[in-house]
N, C-alpha and C positions, 0 to 999 in steps of 0.2 A: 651311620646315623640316619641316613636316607630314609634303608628301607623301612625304617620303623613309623616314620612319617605315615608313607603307603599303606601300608600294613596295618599300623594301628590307629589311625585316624581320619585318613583318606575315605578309607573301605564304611567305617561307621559314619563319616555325615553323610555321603551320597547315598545310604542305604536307605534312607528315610524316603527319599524322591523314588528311589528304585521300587519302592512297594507300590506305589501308584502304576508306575510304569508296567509292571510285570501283573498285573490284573488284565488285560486288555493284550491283545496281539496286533502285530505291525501294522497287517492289511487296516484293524479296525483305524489307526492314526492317519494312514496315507488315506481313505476314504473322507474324513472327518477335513483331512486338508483340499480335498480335491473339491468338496462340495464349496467350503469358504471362499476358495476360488473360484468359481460358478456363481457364487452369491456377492459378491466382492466383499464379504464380510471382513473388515481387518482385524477387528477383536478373536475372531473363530482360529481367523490364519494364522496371528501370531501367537494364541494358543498350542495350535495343531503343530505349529514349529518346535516350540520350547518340549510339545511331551515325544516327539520324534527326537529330538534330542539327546535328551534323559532314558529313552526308549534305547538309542544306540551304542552310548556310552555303558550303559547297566548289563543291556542284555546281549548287544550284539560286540561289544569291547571295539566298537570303533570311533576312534576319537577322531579321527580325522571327518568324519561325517557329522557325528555327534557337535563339533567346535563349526562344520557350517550351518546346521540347521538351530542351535542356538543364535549363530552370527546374525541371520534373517529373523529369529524369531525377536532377538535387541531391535532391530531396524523397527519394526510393526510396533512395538512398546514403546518406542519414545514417539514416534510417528503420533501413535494415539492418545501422547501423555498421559499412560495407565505405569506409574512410579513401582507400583508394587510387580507389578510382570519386570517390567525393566530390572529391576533390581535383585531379585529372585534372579533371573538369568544372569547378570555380571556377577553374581556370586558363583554360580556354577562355570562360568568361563575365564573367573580368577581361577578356580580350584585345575582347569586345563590348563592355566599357563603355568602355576606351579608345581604341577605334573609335569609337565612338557621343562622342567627349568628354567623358565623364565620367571626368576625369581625380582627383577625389577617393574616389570608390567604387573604381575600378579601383587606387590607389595602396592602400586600404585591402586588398583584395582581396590584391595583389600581398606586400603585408607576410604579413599572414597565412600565404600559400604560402613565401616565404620561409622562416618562421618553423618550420613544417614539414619542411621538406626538410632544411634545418641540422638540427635536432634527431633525423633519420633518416640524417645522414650521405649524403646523395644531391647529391656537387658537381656533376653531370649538368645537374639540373633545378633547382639555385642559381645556376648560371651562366647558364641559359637565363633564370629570374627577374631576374635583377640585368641582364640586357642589355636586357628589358623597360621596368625601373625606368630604366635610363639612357636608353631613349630615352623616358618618361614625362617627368622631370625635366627634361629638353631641353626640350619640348615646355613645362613650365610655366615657361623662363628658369632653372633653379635650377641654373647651371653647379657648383659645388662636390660639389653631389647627386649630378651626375649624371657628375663623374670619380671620386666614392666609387665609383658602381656599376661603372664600369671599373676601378679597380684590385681591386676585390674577386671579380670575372670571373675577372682575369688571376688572383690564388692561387689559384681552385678551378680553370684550367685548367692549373695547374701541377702536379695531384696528379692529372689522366684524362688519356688522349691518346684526343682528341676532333679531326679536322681540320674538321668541317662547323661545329664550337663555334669551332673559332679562326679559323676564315677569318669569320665572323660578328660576330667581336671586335676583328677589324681592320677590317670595313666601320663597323661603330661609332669605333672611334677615328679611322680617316680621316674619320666625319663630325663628329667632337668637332674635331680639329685642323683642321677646314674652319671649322668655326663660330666656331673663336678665331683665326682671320685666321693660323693658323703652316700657310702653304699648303706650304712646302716640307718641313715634318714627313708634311703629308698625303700628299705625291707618293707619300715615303719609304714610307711605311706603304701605298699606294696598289698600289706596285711586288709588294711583300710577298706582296700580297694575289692579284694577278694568277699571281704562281710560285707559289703554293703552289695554288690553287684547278687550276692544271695535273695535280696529282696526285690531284684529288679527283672521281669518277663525275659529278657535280651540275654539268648546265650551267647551272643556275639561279646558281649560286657564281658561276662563269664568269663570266658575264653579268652578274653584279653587280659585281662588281671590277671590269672594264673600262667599264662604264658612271662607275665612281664614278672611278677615274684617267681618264678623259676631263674629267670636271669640272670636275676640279683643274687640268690641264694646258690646259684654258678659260678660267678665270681667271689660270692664269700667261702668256697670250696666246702659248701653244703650240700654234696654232690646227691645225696638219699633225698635230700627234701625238694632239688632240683627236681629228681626222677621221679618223684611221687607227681609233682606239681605237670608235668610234662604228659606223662601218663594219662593221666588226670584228662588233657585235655584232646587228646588223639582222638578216639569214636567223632566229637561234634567237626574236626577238622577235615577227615576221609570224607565229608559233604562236600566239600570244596577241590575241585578236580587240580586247579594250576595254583595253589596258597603259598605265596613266598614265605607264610608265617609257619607252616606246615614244614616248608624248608629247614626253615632255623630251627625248629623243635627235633627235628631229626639230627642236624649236625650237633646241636647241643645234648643232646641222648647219646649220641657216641662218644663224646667228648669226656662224659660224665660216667659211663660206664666204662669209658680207657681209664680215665681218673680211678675208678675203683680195683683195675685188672679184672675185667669180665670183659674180656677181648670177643669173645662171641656174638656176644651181645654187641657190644660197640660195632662189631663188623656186620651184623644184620643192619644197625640202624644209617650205616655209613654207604651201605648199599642200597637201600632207600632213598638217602639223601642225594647220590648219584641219578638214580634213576628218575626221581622227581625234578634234580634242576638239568638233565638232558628236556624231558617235556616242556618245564619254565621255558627254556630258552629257545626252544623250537615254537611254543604259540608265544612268545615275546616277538621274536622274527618274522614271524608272521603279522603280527599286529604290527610293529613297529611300520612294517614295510607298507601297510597299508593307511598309516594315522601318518605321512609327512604332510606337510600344510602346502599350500599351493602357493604360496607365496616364495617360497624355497624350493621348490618342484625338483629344481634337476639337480643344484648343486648339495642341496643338504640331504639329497635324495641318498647322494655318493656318496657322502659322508658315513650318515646313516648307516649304510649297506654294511661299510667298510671296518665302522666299529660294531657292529650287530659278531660280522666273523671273526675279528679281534676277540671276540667275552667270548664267544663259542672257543675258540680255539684253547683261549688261556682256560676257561672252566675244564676242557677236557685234559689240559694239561694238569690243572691240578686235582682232578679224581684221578688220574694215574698217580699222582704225588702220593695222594693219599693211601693208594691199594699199593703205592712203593714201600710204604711208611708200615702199614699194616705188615707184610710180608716179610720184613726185615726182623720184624719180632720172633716170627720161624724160623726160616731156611734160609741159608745164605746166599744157593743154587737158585732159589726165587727170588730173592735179589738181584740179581746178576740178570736174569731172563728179562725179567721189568726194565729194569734198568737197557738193556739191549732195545727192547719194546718201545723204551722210551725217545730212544735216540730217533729210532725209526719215523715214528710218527712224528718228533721233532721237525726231522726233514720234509716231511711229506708236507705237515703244515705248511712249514715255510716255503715249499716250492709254490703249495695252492696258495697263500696269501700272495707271495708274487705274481700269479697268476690273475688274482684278483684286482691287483694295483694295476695290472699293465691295462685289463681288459674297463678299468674304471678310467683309467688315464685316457684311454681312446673315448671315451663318452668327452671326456673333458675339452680333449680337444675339436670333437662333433662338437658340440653347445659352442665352443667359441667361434666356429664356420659360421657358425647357424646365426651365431648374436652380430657378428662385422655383417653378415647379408641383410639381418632385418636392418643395422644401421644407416647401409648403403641404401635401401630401399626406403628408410624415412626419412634421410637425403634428400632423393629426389621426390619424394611425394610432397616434404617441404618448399622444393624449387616449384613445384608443379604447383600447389595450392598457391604459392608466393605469388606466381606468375597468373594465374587464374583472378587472386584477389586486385592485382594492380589491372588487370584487363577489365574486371569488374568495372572497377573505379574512373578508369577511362571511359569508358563505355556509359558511365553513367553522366560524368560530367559535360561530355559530349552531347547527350540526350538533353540535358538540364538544359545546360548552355547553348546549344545550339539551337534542336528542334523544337525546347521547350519556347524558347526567345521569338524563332521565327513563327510559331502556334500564338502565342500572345498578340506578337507584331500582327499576323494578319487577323485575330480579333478585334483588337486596337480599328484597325482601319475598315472592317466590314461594319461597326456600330459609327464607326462615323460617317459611311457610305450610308448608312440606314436613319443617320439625325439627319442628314441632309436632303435624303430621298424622301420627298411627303408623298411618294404615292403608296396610298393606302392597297391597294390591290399587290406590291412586292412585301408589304410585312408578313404575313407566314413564309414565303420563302427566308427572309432576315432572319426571322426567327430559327426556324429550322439549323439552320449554316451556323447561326449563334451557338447552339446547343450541341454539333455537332463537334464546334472548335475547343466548347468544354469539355467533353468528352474526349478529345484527342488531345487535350494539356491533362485531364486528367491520369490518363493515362499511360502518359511519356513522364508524368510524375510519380507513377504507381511501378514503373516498370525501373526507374531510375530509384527508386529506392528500396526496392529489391535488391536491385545490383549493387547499392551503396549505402547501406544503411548508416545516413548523419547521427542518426542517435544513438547508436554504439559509440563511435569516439567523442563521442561532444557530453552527451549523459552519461553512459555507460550502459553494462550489460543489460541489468533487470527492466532500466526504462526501455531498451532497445526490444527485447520483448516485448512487454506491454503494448508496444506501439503495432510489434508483428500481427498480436494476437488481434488486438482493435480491427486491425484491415483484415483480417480471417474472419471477423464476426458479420457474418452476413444473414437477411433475413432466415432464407432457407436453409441455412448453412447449421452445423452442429455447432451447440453450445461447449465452447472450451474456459477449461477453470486453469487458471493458475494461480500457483503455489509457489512458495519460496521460506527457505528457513535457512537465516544463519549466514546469506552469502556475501562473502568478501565485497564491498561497494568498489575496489579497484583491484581490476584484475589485471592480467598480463593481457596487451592487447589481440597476440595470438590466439591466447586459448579462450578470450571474449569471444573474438569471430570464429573462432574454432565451435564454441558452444549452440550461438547463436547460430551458424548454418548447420547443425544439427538441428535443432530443434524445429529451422523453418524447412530444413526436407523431410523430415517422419510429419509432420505438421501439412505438407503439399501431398502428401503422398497418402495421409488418411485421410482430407478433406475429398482429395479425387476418388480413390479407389474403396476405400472402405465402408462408406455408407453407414459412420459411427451418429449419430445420437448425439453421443457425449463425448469429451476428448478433456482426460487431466493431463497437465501438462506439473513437475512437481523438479525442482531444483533445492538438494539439500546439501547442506556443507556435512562432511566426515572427517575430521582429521585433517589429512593435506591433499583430500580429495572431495571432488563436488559430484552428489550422485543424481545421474539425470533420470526421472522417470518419466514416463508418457504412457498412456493407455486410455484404450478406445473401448467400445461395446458394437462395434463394425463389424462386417461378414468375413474379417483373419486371413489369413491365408496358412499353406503347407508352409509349416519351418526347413522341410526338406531342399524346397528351392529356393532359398533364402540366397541372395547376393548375384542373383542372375538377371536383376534389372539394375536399370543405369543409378537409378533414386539410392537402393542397399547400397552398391557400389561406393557411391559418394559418403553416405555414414561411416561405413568401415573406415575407409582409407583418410578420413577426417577423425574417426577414435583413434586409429593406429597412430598417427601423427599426433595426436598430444598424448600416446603413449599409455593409451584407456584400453577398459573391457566393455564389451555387450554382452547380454544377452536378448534373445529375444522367444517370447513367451504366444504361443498365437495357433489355434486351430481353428480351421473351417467354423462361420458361423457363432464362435463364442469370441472373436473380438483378438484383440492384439498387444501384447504389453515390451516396451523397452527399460531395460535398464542399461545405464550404461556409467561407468565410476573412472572421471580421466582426472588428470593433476593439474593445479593450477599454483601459479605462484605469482606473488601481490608486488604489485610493483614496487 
């Protein structure tokens, strides 16, 4: 039932975005992005995002690239609260999770969008939701669900005239009335489907109606009307190099030509259908190997790999099944050969599948070297920052309480040397020493609260910044903005100071070296991660030597230890951008 999904629905809503995309070539998108980037224009970027996206997925079949550059192109749309970009994208990256199987994120996905369109009066793109959700809920067995989402289709195309929406609503319900065995409902609706798609531009429509009444009129052992219908639609299909639907029309032509005894024929089209799902499966594998999400990187990488040559192996096994099956109609001497043949490549498989297990199994156990050494090493970067932040803390109380106290004390007593003293010839000296003693409290108190910042555990995070940023604002000094959206008011006190000494070393490190203008500083909540941005319009630096001074140094091994990513974004002269997305967990 899957592939029909794919095949018959999939391929027609993303085809519409796909025409935009396929006007223009790659270089012209990545241009269009690099300028926005230059301009800091975010409306242009998160544009240039979404059509690189759409651009990868259509033309280059890579989802894995296609699901990051929509992921960043979401970030930039809700960033610049433009609802319609935003929304537009979680629709195309429902349709990747539901690709990809992830049939509960995609159904969550899918709600929401609903949710939106009703609420904006847009039966258009309620009707395109809900045919979605019908063929989701097919796909997870929940027939009731999933003729809710057909009759709810059929109102909202009762109030547009839409033909490319209702010839779409009938390939859905031909496949609803195929799945609940009422074949003769399906023909009907089948027929339907066929005359109306005659008035419609889209030979894609076309072609699908008549593939889907072939089906039907397959199972009713209308084997002639099958092969007319079948026929019918071969020329517009040979346009499509890798078509799983192309597939099934082939196995079904042999199938229906064995059905009549034109064993000939059956065997050309059986030989076809061989040949075409050896290529399927070879640019499947290929794509496959390239769309894993980075989130799963290594282990579902294995997976992946492991069942990608499980379907090769078993598909080869059964185009031997079948050229066994054929042959046994002959000669019984061809029999017996095949059969021999079979066994053969039986084993051979099975030696190379073991071969495959053993040589996946050693990765497995690499990653888990590799996961106990990062653990050991954020062990001790833990001990080491633990140890750093309590020396801090000494260090500062120490300064307060101490040098701060005896810096007062001898103010204290130098103004009451100077009430006492009327000689007017030692007041600018008094003076001077006065100012001096403030300056030297000031900055035993500047220096003590760097090392300790009280308004991280007394306030919390956001005010502990605001107070950073306040003493960073200096006359000559570049103007910094900060931002915040959505952050947790109680954090984990870890990853509080884990944040906030981020923020104040890229913060120490662009007011010195950078020579920025301007400095956004931007903290936004995502899920169960808080993503930190910073960027400058400063002189940048090579990313190539990225982590060879003490300052890098210290961010890394502070994102490592609350179990975060960087990036950082930064050439000569055009300035310097961090992202970085670590976990936080609320007290």
């Amino acid at each position: 039932m899957k592939k029909y999904i794919y095949i018959l629905f999939g391929i027609v809503i993303l085809s519409q975005s796909a025409l935009f995309a396929q006007e223009k070539d790659y270089n012209y998108y990545l241009e269009q992005l690099n300028q926005a980037r230059e301009s800091k224009d975010f409306e242009r970027l998160a544009d240039a995002y979404y059509q690189i996206g759409i651009f990868e997925e259509e033309r280059n079949r890579n989802s894995e690239k296609s699901f990051e550059f929509l992921s960043r192109a979401l970030e930039y749309y809700k960033f610049l609260n433009d609802t319609t970009g935003e929304f537009s994208t979680r629709y195309h990256i429902a349709n990747h999770l539901f690709k990809n199987n992830m049939l509960d994120d995609a159904r969550n996905e899918y709600e929401q969008l609903k949710e939106h369109y009703n609420s904006n009066k847009n039966e258009r793109l309620s009707a395109l939701v809900e045919l979605n959700l019908f063929n989701l809920n097919l796909e997870d067995f929940d027939i009731a669900k999933a003729k809710q989402s057909l009759d709810l289709t059929k109102v909202y195309l009762d109030s547009i005239q839409n033909s490319d929406l209702e010839i779409r609503y009938l390939i859905n319900q031909i496949k609803y009335y195929e799945y609940v065995q009422e074949l003769d409902t399906a023909l009907v609706m089948a027929n339907e489907c066929v005359e109306l798609s005659k008035f419609n531009t889209s030979q894609l429509d076309k072609t699908v109606c008549l593939a889907r009444r072939g089906d039907i009129q397959m199972k009713l052992n209308n084997f002639q009307g099958a092969i007319r219908d079948y026929l019918a639609i071969l020329p517009e299909l040979k346009k499509i190099p890798y078509s799983t639907l192309k597939l099934e029309v082939f196995k079904n032509l042999a199938f229906c030509y064995s059905s009549l005894s034109l064993y000939k024929n059956a065997n050309f089209f059986l030989n076809q259908h061989s040949v075409l799902q050896d290529s399927i499966l070879n640019e499947n594998r290929i794509i496959a190997l390239n769309n894993l999400t980075y989130k799963h990187q290594n282990e579902k990488k294995s997976a992946e790999i492991k069942l990608l040559e499980k379907d090769k192996a078993y598909a080869q096994q059964s185009n031997q099944q079948q050229k066994r099956a054929i042959t046994i109609l002959g000669i019984a001497f061809a029999v017996l050969l095949l059969g021999l043949y079979y066994i053969v490549s039986f084993y051979r498989e099975k030696i190379k599948t073991a071969n495959i297990i053993e040589k996946q199994n050693d990765k497995i156990s690499k990653q888990k070297i590799k996961e106990l050494k990062d653990e050991i090493q954020i062990n001790s970067m833990q001990s080491m920052l633990t140890g750093q932040e309590i020396e801090r803390e000494r260090i500062a109380k120490d300064l307060h309480d101490s040098l701060g106290g005896l810096l007062s004390t001898i103010k204290l007593q130098v103004d009451n040397i100077q009430n006492k003293d009327t000689n007017s010839n030692m007041a600018p000296e008094y003076k001077k020493a006065t100012r001096l003693l403030d300056v030297a409290v000031s900055e035993v108190r500047a220096i003590s609260q760097n090392l300790q910042p009280g308004a991280l555990s007394s306030l919390g995070l956001l005010p502990a910044l605001n107070d950073l940023i306040n003493r960073y604002d200096i006359d000559h000094g570049p103007e910094i903005v900060f931002q915040h959206f959505d952050i947790p008011p109680k954090l984990d006190q870890m990853v509080a100071l884990g944040i906030y000494r981020i923020v104040q070393e890229i913060l120490t490190n662009a007011i010195r070296h950078s020579k920025a203008k301007e400095i956004l500083v931007q903290l936004i909540k995502e899920d169960s991660e808080i993503a930190i941005h910073i960027e400058d319009d400063g002189i940048g630096f090579d990313t190539n030597q990225k982590f060879k001074s003490m300052g890098l140094e210290n961010i890394k091994s502070r994102v490592n230890y609350l179990k975060g990513s960087m990036e950082i974004d930064s050439r000569p002269n055009e300035g310097t951008s961090f992202l970085i997305h670590v976990k936080y967990n609320l007290k």
